[in-house]
C-alpha positions in Angstrom: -10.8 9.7 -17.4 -8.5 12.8 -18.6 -5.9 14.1 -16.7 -8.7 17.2 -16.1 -10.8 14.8 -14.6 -8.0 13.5 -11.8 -6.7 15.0 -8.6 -3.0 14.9 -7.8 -2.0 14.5 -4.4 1.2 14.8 -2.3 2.1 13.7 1.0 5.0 15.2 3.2 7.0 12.2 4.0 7.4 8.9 2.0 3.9 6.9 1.2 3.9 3.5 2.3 1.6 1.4 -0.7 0.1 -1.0 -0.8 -0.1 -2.7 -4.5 -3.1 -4.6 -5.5 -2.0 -7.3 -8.1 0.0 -4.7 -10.7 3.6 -5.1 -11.5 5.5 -2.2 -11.4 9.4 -1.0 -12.0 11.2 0.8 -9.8 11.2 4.7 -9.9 8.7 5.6 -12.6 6.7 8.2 -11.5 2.8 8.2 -10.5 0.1 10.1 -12.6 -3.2 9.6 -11.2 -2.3 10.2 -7.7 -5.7 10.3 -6.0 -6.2 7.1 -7.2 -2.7 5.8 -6.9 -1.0 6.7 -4.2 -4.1 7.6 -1.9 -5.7 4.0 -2.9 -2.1 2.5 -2.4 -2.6 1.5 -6.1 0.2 1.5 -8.3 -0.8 1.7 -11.8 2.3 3.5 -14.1 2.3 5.5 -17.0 6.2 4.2 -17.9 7.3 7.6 -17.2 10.5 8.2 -15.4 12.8 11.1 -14.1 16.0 8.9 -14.8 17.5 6.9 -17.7 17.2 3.0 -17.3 20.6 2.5 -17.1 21.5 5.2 -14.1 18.5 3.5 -12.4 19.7 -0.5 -12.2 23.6 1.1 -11.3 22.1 3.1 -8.4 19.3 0.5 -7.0 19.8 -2.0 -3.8 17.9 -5.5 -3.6 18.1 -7.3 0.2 16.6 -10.6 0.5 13.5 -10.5 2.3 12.3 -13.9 3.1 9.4 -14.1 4.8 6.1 -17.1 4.8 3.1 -16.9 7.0 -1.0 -17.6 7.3 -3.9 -16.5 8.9 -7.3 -17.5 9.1 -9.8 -14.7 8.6 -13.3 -15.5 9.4 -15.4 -12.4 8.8 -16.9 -10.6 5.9 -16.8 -7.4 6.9 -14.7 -4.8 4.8 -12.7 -3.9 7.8 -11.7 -7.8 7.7 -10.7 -8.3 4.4 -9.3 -4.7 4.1 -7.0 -6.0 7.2 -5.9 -9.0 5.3 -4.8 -6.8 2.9 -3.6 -4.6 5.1 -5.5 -1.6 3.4 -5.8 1.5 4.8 -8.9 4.5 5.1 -7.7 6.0 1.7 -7.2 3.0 -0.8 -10.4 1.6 1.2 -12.3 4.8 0.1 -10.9 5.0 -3.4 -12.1 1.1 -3.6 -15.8 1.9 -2.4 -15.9 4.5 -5.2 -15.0 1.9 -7.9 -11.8 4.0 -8.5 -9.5 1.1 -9.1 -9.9 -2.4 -10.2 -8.4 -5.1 -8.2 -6.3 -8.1 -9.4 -4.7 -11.0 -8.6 -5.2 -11.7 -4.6 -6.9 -8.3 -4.2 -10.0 -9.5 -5.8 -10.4 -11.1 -2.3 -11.9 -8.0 -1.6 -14.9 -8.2 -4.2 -15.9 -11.9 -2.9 -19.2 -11.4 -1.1 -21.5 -14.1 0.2 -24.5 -13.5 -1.1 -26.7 -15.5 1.0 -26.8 -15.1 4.9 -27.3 -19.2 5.1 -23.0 -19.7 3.7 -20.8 -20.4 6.4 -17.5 -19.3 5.2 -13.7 -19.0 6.3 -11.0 -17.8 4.3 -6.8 -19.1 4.5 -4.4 -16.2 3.8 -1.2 -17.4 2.9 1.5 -14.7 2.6 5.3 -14.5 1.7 7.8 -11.5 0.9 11.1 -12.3 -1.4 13.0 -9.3 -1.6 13.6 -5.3 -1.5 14.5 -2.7 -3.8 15.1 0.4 -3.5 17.0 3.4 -4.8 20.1 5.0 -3.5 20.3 8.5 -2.5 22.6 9.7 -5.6 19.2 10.7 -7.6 18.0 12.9 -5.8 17.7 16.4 -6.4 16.5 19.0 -9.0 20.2 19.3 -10.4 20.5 15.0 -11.0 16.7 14.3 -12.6 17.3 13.8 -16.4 13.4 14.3 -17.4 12.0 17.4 -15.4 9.0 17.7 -18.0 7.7 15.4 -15.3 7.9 18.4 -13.1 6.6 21.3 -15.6 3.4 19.5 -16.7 2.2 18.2 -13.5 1.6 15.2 -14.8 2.5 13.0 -11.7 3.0 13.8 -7.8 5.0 10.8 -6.2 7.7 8.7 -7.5 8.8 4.8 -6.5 11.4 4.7 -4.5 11.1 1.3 -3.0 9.2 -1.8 -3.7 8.9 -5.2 -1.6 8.3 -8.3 -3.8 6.2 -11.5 -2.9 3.1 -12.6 -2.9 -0.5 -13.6 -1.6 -2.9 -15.9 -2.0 -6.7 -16.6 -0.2 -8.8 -19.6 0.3 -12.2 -19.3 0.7 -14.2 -22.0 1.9 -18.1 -21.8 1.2 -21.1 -24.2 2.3 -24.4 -23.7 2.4 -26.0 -24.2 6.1 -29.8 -26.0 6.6 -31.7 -24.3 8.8 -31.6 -27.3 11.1 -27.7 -26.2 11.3 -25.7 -23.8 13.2 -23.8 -21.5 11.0 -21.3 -20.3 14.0 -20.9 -24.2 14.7 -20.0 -25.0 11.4 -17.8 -21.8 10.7 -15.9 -23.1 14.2 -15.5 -26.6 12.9 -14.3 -25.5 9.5 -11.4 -23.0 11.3 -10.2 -25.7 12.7 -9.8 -28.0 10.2 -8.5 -25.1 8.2 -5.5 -24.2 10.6 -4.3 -27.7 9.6 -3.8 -27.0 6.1 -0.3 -26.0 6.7 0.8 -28.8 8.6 -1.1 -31.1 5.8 0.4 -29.5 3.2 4.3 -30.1 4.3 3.5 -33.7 6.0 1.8 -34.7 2.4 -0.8 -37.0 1.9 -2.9 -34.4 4.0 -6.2 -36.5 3.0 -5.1 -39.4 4.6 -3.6 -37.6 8.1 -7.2 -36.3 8.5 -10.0 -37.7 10.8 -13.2 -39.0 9.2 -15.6 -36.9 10.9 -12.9 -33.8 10.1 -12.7 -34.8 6.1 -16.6 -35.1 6.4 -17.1 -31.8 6.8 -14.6 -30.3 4.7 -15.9 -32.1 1.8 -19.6 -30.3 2.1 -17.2 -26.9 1.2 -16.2 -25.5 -2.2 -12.9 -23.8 -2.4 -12.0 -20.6 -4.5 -8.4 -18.7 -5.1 -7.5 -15.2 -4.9 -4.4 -15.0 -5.4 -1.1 -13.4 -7.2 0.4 -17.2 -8.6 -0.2 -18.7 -12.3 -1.8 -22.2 -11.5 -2.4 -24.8 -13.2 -5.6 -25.8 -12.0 -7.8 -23.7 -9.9 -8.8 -25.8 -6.5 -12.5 -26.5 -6.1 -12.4 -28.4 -3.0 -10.7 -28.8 0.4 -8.3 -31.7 -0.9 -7.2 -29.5 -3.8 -6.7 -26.4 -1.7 -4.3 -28.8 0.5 -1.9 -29.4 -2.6 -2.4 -26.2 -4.3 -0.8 -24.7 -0.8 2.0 -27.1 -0.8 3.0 -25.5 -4.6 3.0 -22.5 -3.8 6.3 -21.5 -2.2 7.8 -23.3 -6.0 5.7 -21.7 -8.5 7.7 -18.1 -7.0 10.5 -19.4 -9.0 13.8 -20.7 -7.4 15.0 -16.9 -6.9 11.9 -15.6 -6.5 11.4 -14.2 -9.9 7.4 -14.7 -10.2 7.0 -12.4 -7.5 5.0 -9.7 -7.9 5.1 -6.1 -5.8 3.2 -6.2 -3.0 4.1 -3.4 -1.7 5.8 0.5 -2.9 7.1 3.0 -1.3 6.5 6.9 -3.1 8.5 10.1 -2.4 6.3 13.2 -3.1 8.1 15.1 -6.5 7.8 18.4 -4.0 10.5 17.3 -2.1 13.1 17.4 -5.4 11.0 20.3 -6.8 8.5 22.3 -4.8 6.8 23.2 -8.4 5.5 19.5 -8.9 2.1 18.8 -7.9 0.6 17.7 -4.9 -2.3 16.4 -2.7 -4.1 19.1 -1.1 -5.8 16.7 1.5 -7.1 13.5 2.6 -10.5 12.3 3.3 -11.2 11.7 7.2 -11.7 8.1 8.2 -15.0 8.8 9.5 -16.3 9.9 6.4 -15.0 6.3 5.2 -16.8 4.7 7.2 -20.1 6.0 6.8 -19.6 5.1 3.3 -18.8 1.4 3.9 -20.9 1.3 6.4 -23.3 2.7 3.9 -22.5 0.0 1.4 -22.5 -2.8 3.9 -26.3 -2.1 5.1 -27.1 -2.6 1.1 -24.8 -5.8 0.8 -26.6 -7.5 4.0 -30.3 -5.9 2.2 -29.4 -7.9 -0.6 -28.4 -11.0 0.9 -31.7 -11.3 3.1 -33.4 -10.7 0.0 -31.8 -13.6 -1.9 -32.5 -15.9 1.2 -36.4 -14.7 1.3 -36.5 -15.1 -2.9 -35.1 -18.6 -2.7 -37.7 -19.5 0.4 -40.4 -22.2 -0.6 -43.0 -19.5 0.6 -41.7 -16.9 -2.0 -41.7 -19.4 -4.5 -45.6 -20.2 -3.8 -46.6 -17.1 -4.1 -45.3 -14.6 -6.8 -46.5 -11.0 -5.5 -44.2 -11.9 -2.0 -41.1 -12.5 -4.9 -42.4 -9.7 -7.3 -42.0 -7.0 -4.6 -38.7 -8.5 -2.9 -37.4 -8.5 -6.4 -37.7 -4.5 -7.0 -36.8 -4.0 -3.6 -33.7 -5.8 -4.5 -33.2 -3.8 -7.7 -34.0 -0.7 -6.7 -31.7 -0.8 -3.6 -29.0 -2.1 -6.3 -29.8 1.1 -8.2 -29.6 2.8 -5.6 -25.6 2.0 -4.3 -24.8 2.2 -7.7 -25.7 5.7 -8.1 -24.0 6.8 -4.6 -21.0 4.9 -5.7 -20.8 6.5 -9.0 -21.3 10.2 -7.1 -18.1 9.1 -4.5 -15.7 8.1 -7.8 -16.9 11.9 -8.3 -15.9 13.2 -5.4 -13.0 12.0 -4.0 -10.8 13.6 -7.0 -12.1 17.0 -6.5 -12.3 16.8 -2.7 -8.7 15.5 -2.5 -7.5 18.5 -4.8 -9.4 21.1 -3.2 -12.0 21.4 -5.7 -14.8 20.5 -3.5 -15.2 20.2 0.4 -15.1 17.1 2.6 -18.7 18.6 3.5 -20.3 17.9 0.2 -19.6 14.7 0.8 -20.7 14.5 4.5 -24.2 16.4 2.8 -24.8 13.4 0.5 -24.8 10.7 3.4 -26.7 12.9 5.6 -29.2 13.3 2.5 -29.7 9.7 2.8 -30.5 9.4 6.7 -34.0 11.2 5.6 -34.5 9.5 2.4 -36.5 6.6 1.7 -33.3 4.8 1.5 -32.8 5.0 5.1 -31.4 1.8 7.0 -34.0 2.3 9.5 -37.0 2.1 6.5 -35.2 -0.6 4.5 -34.8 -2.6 6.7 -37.9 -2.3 8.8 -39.4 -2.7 5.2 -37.9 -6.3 5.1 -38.8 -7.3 8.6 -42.1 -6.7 7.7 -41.6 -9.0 4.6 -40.0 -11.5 6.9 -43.4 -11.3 9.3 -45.8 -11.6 6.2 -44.0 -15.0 4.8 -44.1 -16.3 8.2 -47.8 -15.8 8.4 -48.2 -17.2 5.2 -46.3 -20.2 5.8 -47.9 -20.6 9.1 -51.4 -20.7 7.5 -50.2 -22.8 4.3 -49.0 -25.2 7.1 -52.7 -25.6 9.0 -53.5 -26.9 5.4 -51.3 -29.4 4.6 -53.7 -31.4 2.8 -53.9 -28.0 0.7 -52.5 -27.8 -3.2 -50.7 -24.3 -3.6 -51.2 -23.4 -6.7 -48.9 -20.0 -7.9 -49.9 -19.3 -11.8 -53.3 -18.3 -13.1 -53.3 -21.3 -15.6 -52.6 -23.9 -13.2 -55.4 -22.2 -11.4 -57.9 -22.7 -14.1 -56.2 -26.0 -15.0 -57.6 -27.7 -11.5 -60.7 -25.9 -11.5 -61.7 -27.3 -14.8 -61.0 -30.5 -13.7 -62.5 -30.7 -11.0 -66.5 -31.1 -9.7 -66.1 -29.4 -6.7 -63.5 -27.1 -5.0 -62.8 -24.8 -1.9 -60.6 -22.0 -2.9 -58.2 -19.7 -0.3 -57.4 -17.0 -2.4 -54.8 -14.2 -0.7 -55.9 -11.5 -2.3 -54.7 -9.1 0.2 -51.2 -10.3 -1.3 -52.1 -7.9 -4.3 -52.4 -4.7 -2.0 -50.5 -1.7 -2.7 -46.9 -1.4 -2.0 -46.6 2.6 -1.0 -43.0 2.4 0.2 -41.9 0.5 -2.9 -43.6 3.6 -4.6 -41.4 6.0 -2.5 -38.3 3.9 -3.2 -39.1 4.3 -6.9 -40.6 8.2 -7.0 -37.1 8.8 -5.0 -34.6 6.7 -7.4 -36.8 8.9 -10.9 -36.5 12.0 -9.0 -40.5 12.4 -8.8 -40.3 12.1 -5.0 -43.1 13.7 -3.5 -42.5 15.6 -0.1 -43.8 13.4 1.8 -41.1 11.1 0.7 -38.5 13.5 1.6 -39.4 13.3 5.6 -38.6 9.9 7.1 -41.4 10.1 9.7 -44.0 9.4 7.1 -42.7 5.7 6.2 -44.9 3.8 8.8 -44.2 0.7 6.8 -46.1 -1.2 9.2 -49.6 1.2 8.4 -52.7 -1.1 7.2 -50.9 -4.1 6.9 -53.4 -7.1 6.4 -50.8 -9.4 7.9 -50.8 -7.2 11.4 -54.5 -7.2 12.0 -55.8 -9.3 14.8 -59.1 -9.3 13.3 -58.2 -10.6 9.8 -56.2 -13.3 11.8 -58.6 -14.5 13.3 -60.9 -14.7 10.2 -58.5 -16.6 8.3 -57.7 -19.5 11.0 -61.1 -19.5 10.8 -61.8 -20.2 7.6 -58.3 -22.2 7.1 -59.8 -24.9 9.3 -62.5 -26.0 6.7 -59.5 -27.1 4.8 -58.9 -30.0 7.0 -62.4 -30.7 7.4 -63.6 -30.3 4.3 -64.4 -33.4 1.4 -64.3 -31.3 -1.4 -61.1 -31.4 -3.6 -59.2 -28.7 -2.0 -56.5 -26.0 -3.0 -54.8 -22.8 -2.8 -54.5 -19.9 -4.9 -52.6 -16.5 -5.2 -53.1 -13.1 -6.1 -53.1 -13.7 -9.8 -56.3 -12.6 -9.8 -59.5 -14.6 -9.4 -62.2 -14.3 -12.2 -66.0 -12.8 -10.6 -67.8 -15.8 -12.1 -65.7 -18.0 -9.9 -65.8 -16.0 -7.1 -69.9 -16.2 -7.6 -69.4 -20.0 -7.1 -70.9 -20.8 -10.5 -68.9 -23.4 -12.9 -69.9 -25.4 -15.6 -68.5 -28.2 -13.8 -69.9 -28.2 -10.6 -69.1 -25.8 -7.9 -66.3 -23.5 -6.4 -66.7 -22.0 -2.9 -64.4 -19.1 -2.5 -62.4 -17.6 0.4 -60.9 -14.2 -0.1 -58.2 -12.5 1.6 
């Protein structure tokens, strides 16, 4: 982006920053600011209202040594923006894909992406030392570069950093259905607030229980974090002695720490001509938007979960659909995040109003995007797979077949045959339709008003009647001598449907 294209902001009192995995030097000044200081990012341009040398002569360091851990077991963005101790602005600034996160920040972009992963993540955090800059540079009259000032080309300036450093360890593991992902979750915090202790007794394998090293060996292990390892850990036992090599690979003075945290003085307070932030976004408006993006992340997770189901694999319309669902929901988030990298620059420098963006997540509420249709839009998929299952269950004698050329494959090789064909499977999809008119901008009014998404209108899978029929006729299956099987909706050819083969016969069931 151009310098056009940013905001500067200013604050009235020193900023407190948070910064995500970028080294910085003290004093240079900020650029940038509605990404920067706002998103407690600090990202510098190497500019600087004092020489070097003035800089080191006038700057105080006090040890700061500090070590601590805490288990976080949520993935909510609130969570992980706690464990980073983000606040409403940074948070917002993130949403919008206006910064990029390194080191442990990229904590923030690990998302489960299946509901069935019980997961539990180990912070481990420690602080080395504090600089900051006297009081002798301060002041139009002692600034040795006040272009800085003139061209507006940055609002805040460092005046303090804390070094140290953090690191995360999450620990993922798929959970059966016959298992209890709170129960498991449980078991694994427990374990995990022994990693610690394991880590300065040493051999931590050997001090653990067998049932306790049973479990943690079913979980995979990934690092976040702002240390140069060797080795990555993969697994429980590796996250134990990567722990215990952390506090050394900080250096023996502490000289691979990184800043975690800055503090910024607003240029208007040594020169009221210096740019500035003309205002904030509220905190409610971020969180609608991450609660916004959070209804899409879960969307996409039950998806995954309903694609991966034996019943989705079976039949290929159920995975079809869920898979533009998926994508056009994706689409979807993209776009809106893409329009809030927009507007938080011009809202935070008074080019726009907070309202526009207040408009744009209203907007959504009577879309066809709304949480209430999406998601009632997947409950019914949830309801139709469950019938299906149910009913491919009463058959279990019953070959499933899901292609059109295994379909022809065992009806050629066969004399006789009973075919279930769900042809109702097929049907049209009139929300996926809206979803799609609405993401191409051919939305129809109809589209527009929320009260005409009755999701659940002529649904085959709803009706008593067709029920009924279908129990019916999925009894023969047990009953019946011919060579049995199932097909889908790949689409069943008349002359079969007519029971006529050059084989023999074919008795057809359609629904």
């Amino acid at each position: 982006q151009t310098f056009s294209s940013l905001l500067t902001e200013a604050a009235s009192s020193v900023l407190q920053c948070l910064s995500l995995g970028v080294c910085n030097s003290l004093m240079a000044s900020h650029t940038h600011f509605s990404q920067l200081a706002s998103a407690m990012v600090c990202l510098l341009w190497r500019m600087t209202l004092w020489d070097r040398d003035d800089l080191e002569k006038d700057t105080r360091e006090r040890p700061t040594p500090n070590s601590d851990f805490e288990i976080v077991a949520s993935e909510s963005i609130d969570d992980k923006s706690s464990a980073l101790n983000v606040e409403a602005s940074l948070k917002a600034s993130f949403l919008g894909g206006l910064i990029e996160v390194e080191g442990s920040a990229k904590y923030l972009n690990d998302q489960r992406t299946s509901s069935n992963q019980a997961r539990v993540t180990l912070k481990y955090g420690t602080t080395t030392k504090f600089q900051e800059l006297s009081m002798n540079h301060l002041g139009r009259g002692n600034v040795k570069h006040p272009y800085v000032f003139e061209k507006g080309i940055a609002t805040h300036v460092v005046t303090g950093i804390l070094y140290g450093a953090q690191a995360f360890f999450v620990f993922d593991r798929e959970v059966s259905q016959k298992e209890n992902n709170q129960d498991i979750q449980g078991n694994l915090k427990v374990v995990i607030k022994k990693i610690p202790k394991l880590a300065i007794e040493g051999e931590g394998s050997l001090k653990m229980e067998d049932k306790d090293k049973a479990n943690v060996d079913k979980f995979s292990c990934k690092f976040h974090g702002d240390f140069c390892l060797q080795n990555t850990p993969t697994s429980f036992q590796d996250a134990i002695e990567v722990y215990r090599s952390l506090p050394k690979l900080l250096g023996a003075n502490g000289e691979n720490a990184v800043p975690m945290k800055v503090w910024l003085l607003p240029l208007t307070t040594l020169d009221s001509a210096a740019a500035k932030l003309v205002r904030q976004i509220s905190i409610r408006l971020v969180q609608e938007a991450q609660s916004l993006l959070e209804d899409f992340s879960e969307l996409e997770m039950r998806c995954n979960d309903s694609m991966r189901s034996a019943t989705a694999q079976q039949f290929p319309q159920i995975r079809k659909n869920l898979k533009s669902f998926k994508e056009m929901c994706s689409e979807f988030r993209l776009e809106f995040q893409r329009t809030l990298a927009r507007k938080l620059p011009r809202i935070r420098g008074g080019g726009e109003e907070e309202s526009d963006l207040a408009a744009i997540l209203k907007k959504r509420h009577s879309s066809p995007f709304s949480s209430k249709n999406l998601t009632e839009w997947m409950d019914c998929k949830d309801k139709e797979m469950s019938i299906l299952k149910s009913f491919t269950n009463m058959m279990k004698n019953t070959k499933v077949i899901s292609s059109q050329s295994g379909f022809h494959e065992e009806v050629f090789s066969v004399e006789h045959a009973l075919c279930f064909v769900f042809t109702s499977l097929g049907g049209a999809e009139p929300y996926l339709s809206a979803l799609s008119n609405y993401l191409t901008g051919a939305a129809k009014p109809e589209d527009l008003n929320p009260h005409t998404h009755d999701i659940e209108r002529d649904q085959w899978y709803l009706s008593n009647q067709v029920a009924d029929h279908m129990r019916t006729k999925a009894k023969l299956f047990n009953n019946d001598t011919l060579f049995p099987f199932l097909g889908d909706t790949f689409g069943v050819p008349d002359f079969l449907k007519d029971g006529l083969n050059a084989s023999g016969t074919i008795r057809y069931c359609g629904f």
